[in-house]
NUBA-356267 format. One record per residue (C-alpha): x, y, z. Coordinates in Angstrom, 3 decimals. Example, Ala and Ser with C-alpha at 12.3 -4.5 7.8 and 13.67 -1.06 7.14 Angstrom:
<atoms>
<x = 12.300, y = -4.500, z = 7.800> .
<x = 13.670, y = -1.060, z = 7.140> .
</atoms>
This chain:
<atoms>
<x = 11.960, y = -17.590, z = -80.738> .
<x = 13.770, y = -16.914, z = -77.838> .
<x = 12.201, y = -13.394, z = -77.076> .
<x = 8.608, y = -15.103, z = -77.295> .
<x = 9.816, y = -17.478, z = -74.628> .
<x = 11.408, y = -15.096, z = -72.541> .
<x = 7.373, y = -13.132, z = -72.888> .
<x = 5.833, y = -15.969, z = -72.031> .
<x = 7.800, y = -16.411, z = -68.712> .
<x = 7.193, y = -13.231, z = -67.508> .
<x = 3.428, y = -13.076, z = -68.172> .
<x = 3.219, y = -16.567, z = -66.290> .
<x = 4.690, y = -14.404, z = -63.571> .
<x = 2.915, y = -11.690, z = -63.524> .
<x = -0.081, y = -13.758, z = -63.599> .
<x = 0.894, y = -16.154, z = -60.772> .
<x = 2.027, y = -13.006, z = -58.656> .
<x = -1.665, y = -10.966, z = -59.230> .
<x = -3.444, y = -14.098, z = -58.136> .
<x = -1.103, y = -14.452, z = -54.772> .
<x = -2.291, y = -10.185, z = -54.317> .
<x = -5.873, y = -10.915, z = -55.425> .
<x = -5.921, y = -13.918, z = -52.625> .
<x = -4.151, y = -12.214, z = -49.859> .
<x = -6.756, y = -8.705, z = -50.424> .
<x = -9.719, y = -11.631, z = -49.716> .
<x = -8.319, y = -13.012, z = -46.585> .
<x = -7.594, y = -9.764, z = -45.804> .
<x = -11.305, y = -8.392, z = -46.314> .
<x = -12.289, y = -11.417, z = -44.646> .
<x = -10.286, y = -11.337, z = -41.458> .
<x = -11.220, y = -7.236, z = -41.612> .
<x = -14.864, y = -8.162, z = -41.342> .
<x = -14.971, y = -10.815, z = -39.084> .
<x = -13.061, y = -8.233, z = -36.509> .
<x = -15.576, y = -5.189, z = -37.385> .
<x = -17.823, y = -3.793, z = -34.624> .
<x = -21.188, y = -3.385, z = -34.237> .
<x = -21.134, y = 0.035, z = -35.792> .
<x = -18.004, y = 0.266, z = -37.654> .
<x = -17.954, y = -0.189, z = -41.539> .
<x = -15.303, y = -1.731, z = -43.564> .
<x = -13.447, y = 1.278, z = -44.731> .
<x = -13.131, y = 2.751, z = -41.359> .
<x = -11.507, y = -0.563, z = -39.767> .
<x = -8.827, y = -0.711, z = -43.202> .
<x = -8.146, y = 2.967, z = -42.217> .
<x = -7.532, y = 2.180, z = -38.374> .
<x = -5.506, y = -0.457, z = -39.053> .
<x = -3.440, y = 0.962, z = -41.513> .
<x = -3.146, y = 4.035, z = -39.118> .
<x = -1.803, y = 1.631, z = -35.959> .
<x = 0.213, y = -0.418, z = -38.753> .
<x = 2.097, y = 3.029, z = -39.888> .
<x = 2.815, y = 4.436, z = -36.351> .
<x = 4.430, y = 1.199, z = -35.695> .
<x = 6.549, y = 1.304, z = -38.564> .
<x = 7.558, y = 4.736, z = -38.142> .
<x = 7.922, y = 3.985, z = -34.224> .
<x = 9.314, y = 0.629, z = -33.403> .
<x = 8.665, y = 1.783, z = -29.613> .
<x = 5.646, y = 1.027, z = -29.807> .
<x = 5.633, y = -2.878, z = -30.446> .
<x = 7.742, y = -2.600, z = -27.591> .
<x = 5.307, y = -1.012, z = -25.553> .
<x = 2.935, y = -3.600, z = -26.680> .
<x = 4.574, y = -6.602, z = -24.436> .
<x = 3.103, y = -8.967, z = -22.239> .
<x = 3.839, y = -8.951, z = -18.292> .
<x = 7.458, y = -7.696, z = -17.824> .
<x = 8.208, y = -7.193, z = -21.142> .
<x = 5.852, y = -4.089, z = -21.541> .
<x = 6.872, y = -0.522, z = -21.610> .
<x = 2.939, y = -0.774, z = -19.529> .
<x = 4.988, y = -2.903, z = -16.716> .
<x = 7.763, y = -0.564, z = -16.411> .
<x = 5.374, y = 2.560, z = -16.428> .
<x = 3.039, y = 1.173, z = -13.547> .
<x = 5.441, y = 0.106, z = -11.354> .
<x = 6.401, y = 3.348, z = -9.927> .
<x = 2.170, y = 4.062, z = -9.673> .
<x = 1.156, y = 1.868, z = -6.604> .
<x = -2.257, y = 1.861, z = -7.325> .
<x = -2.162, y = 1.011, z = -10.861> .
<x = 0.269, y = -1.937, z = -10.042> .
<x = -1.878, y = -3.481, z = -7.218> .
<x = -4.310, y = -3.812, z = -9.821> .
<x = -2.114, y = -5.175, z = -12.281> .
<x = -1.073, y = -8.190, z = -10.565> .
<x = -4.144, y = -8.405, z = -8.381> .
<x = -2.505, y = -9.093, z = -5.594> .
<x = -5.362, y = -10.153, z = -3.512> .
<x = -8.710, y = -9.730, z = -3.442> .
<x = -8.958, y = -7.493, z = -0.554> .
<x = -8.865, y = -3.797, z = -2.680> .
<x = -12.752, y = -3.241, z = -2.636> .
<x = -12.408, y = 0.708, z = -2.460> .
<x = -13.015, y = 3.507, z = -5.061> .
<x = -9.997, y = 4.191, z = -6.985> .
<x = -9.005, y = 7.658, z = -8.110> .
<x = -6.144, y = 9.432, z = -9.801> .
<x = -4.846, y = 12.267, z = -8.225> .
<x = -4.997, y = 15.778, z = -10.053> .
<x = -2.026, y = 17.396, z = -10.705> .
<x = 0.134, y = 19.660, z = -8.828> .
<x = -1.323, y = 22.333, z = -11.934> .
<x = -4.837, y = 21.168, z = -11.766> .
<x = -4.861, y = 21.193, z = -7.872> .
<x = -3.348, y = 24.480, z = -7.404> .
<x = -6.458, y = 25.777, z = -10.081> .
<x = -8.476, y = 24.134, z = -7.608> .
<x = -7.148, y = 25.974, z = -4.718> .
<x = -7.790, y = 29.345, z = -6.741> .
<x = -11.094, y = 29.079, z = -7.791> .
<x = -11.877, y = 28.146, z = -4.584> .
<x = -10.144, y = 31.107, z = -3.182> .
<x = -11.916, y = 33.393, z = -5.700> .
<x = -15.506, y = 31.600, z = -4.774> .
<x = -15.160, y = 33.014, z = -1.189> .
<x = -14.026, y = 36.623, z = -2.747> .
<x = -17.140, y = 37.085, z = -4.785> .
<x = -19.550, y = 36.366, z = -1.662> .
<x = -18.162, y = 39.124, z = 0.066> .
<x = -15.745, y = 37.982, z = 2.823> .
<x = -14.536, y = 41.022, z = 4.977> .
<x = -11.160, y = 42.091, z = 3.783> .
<x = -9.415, y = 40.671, z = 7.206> .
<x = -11.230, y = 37.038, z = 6.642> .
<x = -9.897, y = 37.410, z = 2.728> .
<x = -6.278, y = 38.059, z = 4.156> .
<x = -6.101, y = 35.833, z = 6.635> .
<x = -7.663, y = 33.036, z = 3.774> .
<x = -4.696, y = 34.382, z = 1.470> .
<x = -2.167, y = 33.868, z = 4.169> .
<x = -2.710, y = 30.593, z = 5.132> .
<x = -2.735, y = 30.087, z = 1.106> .
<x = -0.071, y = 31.650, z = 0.703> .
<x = 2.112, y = 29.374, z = 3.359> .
<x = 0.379, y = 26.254, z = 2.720> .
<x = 2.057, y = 26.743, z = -0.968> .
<x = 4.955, y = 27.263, z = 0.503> .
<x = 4.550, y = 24.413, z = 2.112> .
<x = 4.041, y = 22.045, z = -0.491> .
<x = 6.499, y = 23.715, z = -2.392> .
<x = 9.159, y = 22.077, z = 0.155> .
<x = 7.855, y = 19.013, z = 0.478> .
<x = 8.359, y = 18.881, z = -3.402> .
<x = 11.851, y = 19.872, z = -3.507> .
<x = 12.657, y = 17.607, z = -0.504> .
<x = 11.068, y = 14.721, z = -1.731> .
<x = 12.689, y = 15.720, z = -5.524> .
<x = 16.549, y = 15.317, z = -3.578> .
<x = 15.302, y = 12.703, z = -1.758> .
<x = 14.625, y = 10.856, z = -5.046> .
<x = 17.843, y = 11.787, z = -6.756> .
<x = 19.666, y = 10.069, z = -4.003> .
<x = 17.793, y = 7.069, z = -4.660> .
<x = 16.175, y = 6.910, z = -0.723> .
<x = 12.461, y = 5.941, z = -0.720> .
<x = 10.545, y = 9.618, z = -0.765> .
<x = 7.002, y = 8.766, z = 2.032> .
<x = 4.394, y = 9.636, z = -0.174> .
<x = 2.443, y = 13.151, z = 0.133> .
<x = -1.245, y = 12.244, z = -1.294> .
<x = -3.211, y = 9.930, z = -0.974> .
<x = -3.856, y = 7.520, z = -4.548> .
<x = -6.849, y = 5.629, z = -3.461> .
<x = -9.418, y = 6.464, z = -1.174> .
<x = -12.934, y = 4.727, z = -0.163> .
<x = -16.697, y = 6.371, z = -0.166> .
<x = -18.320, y = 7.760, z = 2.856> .
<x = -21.347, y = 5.453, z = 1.786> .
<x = -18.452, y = 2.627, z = 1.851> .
<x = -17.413, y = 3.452, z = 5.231> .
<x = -20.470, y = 4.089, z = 7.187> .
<x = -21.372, y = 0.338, z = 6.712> .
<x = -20.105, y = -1.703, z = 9.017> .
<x = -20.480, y = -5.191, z = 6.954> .
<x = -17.856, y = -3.163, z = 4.462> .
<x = -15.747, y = -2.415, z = 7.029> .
<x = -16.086, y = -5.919, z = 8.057> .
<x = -15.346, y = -7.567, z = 5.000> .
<x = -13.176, y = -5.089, z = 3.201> .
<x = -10.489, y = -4.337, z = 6.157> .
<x = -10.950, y = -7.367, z = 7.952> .
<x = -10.312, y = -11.287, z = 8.315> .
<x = -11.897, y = -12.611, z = 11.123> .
<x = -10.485, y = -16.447, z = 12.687> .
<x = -12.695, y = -19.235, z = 13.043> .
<x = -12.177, y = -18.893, z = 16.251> .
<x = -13.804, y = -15.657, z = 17.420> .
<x = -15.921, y = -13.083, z = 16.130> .
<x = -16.585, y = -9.194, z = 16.256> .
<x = -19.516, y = -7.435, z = 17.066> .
<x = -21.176, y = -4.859, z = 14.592> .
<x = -21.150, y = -2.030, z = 17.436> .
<x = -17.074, y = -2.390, z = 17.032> .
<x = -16.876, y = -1.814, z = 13.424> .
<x = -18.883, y = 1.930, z = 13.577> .
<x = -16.699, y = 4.406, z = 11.703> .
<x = -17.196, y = 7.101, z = 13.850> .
<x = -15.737, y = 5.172, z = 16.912> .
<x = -13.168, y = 3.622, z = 15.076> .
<x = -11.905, y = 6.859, z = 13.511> .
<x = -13.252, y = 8.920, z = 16.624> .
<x = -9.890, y = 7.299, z = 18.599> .
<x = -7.622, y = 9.915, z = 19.311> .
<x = -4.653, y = 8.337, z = 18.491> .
<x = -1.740, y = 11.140, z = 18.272> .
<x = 0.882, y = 11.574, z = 20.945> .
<x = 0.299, y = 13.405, z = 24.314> .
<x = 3.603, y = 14.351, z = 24.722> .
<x = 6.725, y = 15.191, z = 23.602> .
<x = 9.932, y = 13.372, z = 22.669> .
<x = 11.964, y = 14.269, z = 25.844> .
<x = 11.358, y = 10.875, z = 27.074> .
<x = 10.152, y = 7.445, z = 25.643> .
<x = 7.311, y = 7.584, z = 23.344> .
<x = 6.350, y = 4.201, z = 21.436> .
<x = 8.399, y = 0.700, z = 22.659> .
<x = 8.785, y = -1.873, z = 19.662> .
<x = 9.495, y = -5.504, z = 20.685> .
<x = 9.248, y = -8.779, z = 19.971> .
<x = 7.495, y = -11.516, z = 21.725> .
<x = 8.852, y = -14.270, z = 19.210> .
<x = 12.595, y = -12.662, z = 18.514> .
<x = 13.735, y = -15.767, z = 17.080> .
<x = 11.744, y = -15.295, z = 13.567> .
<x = 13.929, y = -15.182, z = 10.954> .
<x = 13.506, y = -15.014, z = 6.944> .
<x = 14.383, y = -16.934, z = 3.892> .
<x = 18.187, y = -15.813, z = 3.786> .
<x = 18.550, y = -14.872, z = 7.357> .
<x = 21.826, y = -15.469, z = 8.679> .
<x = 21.576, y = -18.126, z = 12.015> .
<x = 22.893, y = -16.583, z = 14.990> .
<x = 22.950, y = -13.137, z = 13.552> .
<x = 20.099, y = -11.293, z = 14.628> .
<x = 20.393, y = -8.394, z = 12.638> .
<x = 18.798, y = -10.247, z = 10.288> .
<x = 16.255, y = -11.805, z = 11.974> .
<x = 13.132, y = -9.844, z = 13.055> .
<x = 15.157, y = -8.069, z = 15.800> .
<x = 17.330, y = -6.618, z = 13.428> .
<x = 14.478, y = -5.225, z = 11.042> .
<x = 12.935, y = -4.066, z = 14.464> .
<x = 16.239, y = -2.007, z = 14.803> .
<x = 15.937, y = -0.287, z = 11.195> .
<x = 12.781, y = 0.824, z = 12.322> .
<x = 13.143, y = 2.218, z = 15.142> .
<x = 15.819, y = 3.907, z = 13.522> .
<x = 13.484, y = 5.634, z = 10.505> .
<x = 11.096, y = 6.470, z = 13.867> .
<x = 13.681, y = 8.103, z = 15.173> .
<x = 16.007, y = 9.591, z = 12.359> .
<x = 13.266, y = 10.678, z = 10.337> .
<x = 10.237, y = 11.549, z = 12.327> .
<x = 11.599, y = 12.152, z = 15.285> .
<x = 9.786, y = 10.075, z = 17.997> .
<x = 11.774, y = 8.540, z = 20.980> .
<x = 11.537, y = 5.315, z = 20.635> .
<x = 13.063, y = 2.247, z = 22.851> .
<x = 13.671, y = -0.954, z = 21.360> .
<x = 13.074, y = -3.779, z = 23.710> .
<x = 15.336, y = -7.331, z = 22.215> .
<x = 14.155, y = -9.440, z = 25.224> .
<x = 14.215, y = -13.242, z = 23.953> .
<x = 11.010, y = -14.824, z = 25.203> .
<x = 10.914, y = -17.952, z = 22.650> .
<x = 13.923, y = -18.989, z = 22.969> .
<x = 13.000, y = -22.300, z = 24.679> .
<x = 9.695, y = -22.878, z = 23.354> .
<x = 7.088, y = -20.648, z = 21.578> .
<x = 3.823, y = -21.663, z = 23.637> .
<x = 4.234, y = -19.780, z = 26.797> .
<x = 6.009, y = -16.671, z = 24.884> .
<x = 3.576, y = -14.469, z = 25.784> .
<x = 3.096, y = -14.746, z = 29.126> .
<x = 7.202, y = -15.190, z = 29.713> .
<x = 7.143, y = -11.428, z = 27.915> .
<x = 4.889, y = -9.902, z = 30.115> .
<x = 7.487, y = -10.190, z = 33.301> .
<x = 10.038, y = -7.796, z = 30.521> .
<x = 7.239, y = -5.949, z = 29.841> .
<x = 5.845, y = -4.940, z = 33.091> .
<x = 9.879, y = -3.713, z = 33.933> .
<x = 10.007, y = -1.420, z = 30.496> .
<x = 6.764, y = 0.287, z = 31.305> .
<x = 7.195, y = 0.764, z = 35.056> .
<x = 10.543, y = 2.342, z = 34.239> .
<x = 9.056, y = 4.081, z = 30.847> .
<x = 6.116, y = 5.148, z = 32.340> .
<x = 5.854, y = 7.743, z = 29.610> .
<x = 5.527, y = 5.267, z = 26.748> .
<x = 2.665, y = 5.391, z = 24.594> .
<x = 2.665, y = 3.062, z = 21.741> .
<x = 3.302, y = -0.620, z = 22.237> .
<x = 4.499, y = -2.266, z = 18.838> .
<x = 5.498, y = -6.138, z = 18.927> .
<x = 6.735, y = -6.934, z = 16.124> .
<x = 6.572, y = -10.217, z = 14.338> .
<x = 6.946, y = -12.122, z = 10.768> .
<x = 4.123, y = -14.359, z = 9.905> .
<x = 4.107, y = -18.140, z = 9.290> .
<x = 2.626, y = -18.914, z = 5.834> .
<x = 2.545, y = -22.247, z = 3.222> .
<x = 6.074, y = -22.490, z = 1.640> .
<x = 4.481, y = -21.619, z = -2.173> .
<x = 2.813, y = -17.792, z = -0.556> .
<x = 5.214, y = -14.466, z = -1.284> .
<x = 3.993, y = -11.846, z = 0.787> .
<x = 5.925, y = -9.503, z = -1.633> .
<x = 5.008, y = -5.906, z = -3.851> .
<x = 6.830, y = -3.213, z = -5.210> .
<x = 7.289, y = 0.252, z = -3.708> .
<x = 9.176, y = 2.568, z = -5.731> .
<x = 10.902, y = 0.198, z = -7.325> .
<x = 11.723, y = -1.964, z = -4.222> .
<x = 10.994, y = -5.364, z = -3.594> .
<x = 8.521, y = -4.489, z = -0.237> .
<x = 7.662, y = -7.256, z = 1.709> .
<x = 3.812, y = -7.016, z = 2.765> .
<x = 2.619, y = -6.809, z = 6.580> .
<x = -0.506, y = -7.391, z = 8.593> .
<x = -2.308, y = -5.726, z = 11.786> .
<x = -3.585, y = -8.043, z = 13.809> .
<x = -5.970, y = -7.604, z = 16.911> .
<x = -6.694, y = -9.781, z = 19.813> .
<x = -10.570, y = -9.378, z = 20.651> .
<x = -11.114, y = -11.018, z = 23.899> .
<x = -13.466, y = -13.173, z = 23.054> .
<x = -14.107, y = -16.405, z = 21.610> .
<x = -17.135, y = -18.306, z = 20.107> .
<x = -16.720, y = -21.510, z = 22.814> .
<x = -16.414, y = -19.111, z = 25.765> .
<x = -17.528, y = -16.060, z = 25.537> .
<x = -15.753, y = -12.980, z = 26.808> .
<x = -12.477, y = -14.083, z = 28.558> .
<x = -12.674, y = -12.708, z = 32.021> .
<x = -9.534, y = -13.867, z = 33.282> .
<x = -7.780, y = -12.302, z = 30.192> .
<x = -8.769, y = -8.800, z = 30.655> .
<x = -8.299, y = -6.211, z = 28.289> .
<x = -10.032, y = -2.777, z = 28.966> .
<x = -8.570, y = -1.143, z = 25.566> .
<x = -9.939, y = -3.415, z = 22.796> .
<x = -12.041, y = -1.335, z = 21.374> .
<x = -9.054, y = 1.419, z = 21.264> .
<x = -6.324, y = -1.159, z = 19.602> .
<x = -9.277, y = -2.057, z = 17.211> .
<x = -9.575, y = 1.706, z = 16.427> .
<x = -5.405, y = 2.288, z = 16.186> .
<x = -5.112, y = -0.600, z = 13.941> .
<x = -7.711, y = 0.653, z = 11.604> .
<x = -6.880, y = 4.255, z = 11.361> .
<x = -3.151, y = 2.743, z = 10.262> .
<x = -4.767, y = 0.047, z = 8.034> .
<x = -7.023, y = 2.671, z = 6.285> .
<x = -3.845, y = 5.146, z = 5.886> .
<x = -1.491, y = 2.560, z = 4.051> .
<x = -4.638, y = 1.660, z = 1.930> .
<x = -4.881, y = 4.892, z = 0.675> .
<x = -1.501, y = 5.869, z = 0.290> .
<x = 0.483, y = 2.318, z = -0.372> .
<x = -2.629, y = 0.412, z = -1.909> .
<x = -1.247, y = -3.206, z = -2.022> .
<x = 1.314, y = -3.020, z = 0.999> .
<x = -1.410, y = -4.246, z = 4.069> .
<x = -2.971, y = -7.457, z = 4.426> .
<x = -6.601, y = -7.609, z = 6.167> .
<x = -6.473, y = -7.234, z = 9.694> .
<x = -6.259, y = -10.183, z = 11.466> .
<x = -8.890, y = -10.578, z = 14.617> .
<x = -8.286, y = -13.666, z = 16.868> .
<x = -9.682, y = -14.772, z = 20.291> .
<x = -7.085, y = -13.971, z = 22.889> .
<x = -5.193, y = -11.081, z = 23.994> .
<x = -1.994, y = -10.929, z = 23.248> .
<x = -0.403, y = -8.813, z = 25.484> .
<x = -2.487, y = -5.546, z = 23.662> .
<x = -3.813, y = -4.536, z = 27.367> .
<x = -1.109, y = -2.837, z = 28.835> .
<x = -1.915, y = 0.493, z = 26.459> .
<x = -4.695, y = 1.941, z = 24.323> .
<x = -2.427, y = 2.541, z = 21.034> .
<x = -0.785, y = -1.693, z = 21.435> .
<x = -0.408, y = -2.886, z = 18.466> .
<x = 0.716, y = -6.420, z = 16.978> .
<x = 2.443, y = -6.660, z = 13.620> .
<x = 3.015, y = -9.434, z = 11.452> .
<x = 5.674, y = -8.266, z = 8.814> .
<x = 6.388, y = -10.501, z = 5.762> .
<x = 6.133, y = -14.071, z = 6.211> .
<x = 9.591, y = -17.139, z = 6.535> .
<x = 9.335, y = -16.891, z = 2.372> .
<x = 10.904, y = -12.928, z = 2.379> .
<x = 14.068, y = -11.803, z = 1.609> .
<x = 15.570, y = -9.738, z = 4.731> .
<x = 16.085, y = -7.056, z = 2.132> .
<x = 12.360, y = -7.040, z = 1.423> .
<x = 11.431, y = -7.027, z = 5.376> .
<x = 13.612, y = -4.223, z = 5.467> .
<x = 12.132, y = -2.378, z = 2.547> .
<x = 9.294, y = -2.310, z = 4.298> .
<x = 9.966, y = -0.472, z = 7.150> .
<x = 9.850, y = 2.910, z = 5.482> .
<x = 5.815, y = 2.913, z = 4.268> .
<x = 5.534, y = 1.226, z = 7.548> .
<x = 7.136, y = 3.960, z = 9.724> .
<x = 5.257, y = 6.920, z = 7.182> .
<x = 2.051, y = 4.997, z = 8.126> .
<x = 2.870, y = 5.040, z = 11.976> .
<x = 4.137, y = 8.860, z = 11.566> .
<x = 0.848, y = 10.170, z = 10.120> .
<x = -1.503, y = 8.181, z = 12.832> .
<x = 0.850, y = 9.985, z = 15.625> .
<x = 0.741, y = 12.820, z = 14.513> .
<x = -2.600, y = 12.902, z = 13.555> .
<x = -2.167, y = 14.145, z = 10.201> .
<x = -5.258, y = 11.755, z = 8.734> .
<x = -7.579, y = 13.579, z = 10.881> .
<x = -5.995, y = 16.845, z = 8.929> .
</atoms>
């Protein structure tokens, strides 16, 4: 009696248990074939799933790997890949190039040989083939030092300038000057630039490396609002306001790429901001007539922007606050060309600014904002390479403002030296 009962039980069981496996196989062939693709059958979407289910089982990295925003290993991984994270938080919409990965180190060095062995088999004469090998030979060297020195440089945790390029735009792109226009570019209300200003050739045609040497003063950064400070700036301190992220440039300039530089802390806003400009050009007129030698004019400023913006990316793993060229043009849409604000190198500071804008979006994608065109003049007539540089905005951290100094002094480096003509 009691073993026919305890029979019973268990077939109820095994009954109630084969209709919970029977129901959860349809739902499961259900939810299968809802998910299918246009040209994938049943069995091959059970066998890809079951595949994906397995590796994560046997690798609980992977769910990991499979978080949202900060979370993901995918986060983590792209961080340290400047192009890749510009597009992953699409920072602005201002990135309208052509994308590439670089090859690597292996793949470009194949490059370099079957290059090398192309020119063999047409026949070079043996002192053209040794010369070629020679300059291959030391350009390998080279890049074999650059790769050990930016390898320590890591180690020690100091940001390493970076040696390629990870984005780069078309020649179709750049030959049209409404890209240009729109794609490098944010043009005030108040003025307007002409198409003959935005031609490639003359913007990149600007010779903009130094004429001479660093025995005396080569590029002056100042700063025609030196009051500018940032979110945790320190009142009354100024090294760590915009004078004192002035100073850590000029330092990298100096230290590290070895330009003589003179760093002008004249106060010129002190009183008021509207006649700033013109009270600067008195301090001005001194440094240059006793500089006469300077080339470069940098003034250096942080921008003004709505409370809720964060001018703010990551470089190497550093909070890197984001900066903007901006150009004065001269000319405004109610009067025209302003005669008594003369400026005979516009179309040269248009030129500087770009070749520098067009360097940091190749190698820092992400790090520039557009360049900024406006009506006046802004003190950019006293030399063809003037320059005027908003960096970060009242919402950045000093730390990020300083951050940024290193991509920005790499960027000023290459123009100077004219290594993106190379």
């Amino acid at each position: 009696m009691n073993i026919s009962h305890k029979v019973k039980k268990q077939g109820i069981l095994i009954v109630i248990f084969l209709l919970l496996l029977v129901h959860l196989m349809m739902r499961a062939v259900y939810d299968i074939g809802d998910s299918l693709g246009d040209n994938e059958t049943l069995g091959e979407r059970i066998y890809s799933i079951a595949l994906r289910q397995g590796v994560r089982f046997s690798n609980p990295y992977m769910s990991y790997a499979n978080g949202s925003g900060k979370n993901g290993i995918q986060y983590w991984f792209y961080r340290n890949m400047p192009l890749e994270m510009c597009l992953l938080l699409e920072a602005e919409d201002d990135s309208h190039m052509t994308e590439y990965r670089q090859p690597s180190a292996i793949e470009e060095m194949a490059a370099i040989e079957n290059s090398l062995a192309y020119q063999n088999s047409l026949g070079n004469e043996i002192e053209t083939e040794s010369h070629g090998n020679s300059l291959t030979d030391s350009r390998k060297q080279q890049e074999l030092e650059r790769a050990v020195l930016a390898e320590n440089t890591a180690a020690a945790g100091a940001f390493v300038p970076a040696q390629t390029p990870v984005a780069k735009y078309s020649e179709q792109q750049l030959v049209d000057p409404a890209f240009i226009k729109t794609t490098f570019y944010s043009e005030d209300a108040t003025t307007q630039i002409r198409t003959d200003q935005l031609q490639y050739n003359t913007l990149m045609g600007f010779d903009a490396a130094l004429k001479q040497d660093n025995s005396n003063v080569q590029i002056l950064v100042y700063h025609t609002h030196s009051q500018e400070a940032y979110i945790d700036s320190i009142p009354g301190d100024p090294s760590t306001s915009i004078v004192g992220v002035g100073e850590h440039l000029c330092d990298i300039l100096r230290t590290q790429y070895g330009f003589n530089v003179l760093h002008h802390t004249g106060e010129y806003d002190v009183e008021s901001r509207d006649n700033a400009y013109s009270n600067a050009m008195v301090g001005l007129e001194k440094v240059l007539a006793e500089n006469p030698t300077i080339e470069v004019m940098i003034d250096l400023h942080r921008d003004q922007t709505n409370p809720d913006t964060k001018l703010v990316t990551t470089i190497q793993d550093r909070p890197t606050a984001r900066f903007m060229f901006f150009n004065g043009l001269c000319y405004t849409r109610a009067l025209g060309a302003l005669k008594n604000l003369p400026n005979p190198y516009v179309q040269d500071n248009l030129s500087f600014a770009f070749q520098m804008q067009l360097a940091a979006a190749e190698y820092y994608p992400g790090l520039t904002r557009r360049i900024y065109l406006k009506g006046y003049r802004y003190n950019l007539h006293y030399r063809p390479k003037s320059v005027l540089i908003e960096l970060g905005s009242q919402t950045n951290t000093v730390e990020e403002a300083m951050n940024a100094c290193d991509p920005m002094a790499h960027i000023i480096a290459m123009i100077l030296n004219g290594e993106n003509k190379e």
